[in-house]
VEXVEX-613474 format. One record per residue (C-alpha): x, y, z; residue in three letters; residue number from 1. Coordinates in Angstrom, 1 decimal, always signed. Each point is the difference from the previous one (the first is absolute). Layout:
N
<u: X; v: Y; w: Z; rest: Ala; nr: NUM> $
...
end
This chain:
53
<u: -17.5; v: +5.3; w: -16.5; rest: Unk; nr: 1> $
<u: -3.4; v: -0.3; w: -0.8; rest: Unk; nr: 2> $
<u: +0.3; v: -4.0; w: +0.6; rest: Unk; nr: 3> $
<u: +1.7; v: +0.5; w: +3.1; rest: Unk; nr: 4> $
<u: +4.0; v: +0.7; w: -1.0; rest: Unk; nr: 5> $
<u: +2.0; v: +1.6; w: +1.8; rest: Unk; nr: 6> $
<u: +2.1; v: +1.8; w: -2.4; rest: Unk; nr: 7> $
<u: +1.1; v: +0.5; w: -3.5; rest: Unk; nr: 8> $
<u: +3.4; v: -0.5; w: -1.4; rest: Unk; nr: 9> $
<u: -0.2; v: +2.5; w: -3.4; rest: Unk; nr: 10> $
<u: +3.1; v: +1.1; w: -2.2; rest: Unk; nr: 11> $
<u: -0.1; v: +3.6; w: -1.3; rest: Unk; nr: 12> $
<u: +2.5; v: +0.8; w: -2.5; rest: Unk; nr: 13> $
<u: +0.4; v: +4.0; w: -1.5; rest: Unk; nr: 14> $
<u: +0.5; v: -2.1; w: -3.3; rest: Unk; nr: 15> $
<u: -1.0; v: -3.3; w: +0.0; rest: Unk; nr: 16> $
<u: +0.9; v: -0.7; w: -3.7; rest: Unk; nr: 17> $
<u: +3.5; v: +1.1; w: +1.3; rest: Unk; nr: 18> $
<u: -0.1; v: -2.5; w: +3.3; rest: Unk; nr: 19> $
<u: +3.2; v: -2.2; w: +0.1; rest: Unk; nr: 20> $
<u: -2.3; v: -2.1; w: +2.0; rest: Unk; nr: 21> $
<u: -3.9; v: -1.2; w: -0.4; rest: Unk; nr: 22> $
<u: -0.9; v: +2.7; w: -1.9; rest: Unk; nr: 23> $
<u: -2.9; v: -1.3; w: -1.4; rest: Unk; nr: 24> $
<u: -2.1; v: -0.7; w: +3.6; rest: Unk; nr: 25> $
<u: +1.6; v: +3.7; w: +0.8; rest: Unk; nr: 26> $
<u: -2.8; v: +2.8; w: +0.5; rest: Unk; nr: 27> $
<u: +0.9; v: +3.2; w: -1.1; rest: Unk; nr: 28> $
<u: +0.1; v: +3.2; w: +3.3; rest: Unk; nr: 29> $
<u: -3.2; v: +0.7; w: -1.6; rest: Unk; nr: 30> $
<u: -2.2; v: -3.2; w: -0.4; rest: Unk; nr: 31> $
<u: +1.6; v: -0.6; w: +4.0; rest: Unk; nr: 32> $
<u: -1.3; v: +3.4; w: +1.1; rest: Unk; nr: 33> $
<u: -3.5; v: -1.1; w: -1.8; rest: Unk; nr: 34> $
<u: +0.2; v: -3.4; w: +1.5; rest: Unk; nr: 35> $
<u: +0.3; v: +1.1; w: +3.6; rest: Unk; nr: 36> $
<u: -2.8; v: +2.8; w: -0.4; rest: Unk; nr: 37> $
<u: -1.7; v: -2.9; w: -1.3; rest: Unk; nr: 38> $
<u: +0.6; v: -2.3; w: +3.1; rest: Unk; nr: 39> $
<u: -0.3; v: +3.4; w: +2.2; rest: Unk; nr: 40> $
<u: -3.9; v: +0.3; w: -0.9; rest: Unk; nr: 41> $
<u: -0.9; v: -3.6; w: +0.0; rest: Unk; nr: 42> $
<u: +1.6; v: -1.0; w: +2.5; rest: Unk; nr: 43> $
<u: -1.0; v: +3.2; w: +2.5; rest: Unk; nr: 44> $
<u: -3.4; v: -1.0; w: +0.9; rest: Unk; nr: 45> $
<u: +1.1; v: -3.4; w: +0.9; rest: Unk; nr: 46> $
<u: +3.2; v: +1.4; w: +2.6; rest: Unk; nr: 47> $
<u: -2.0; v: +0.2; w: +3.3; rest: Unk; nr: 48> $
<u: -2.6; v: -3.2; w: -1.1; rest: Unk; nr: 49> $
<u: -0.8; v: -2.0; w: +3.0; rest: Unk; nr: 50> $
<u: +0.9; v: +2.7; w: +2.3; rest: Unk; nr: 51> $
<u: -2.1; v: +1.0; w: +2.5; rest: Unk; nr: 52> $
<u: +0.5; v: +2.9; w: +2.9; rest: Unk; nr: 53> $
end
């Protein structure tokens, strides 16, 4: 985001240890809700850049 993508493709497992699937790049519901509060901040100064009325 910050070097100009435009989107995120994250997997968010309850129980990643658990995952039948990729568990280990799995975030847990709790790192992904600190992630996007994370991206949320940095990211919210930069929304309207370059936009002028």
């Amino acid at each position: 985001l910050a070097a100009g993508a435009d989107g995120l493709l994250i997997e968010v497992h309850p129980n990643p240890e658990t995952a039948l699937s990729d568990g280990a790049q799995s975030l847990t519901i709790e790192q992904f809700e600190a992630l996007m509060m994370d991206i949320r901040f940095s990211t919210s100064d930069r929304l309207f850049a370059g936009v002028t009325e």
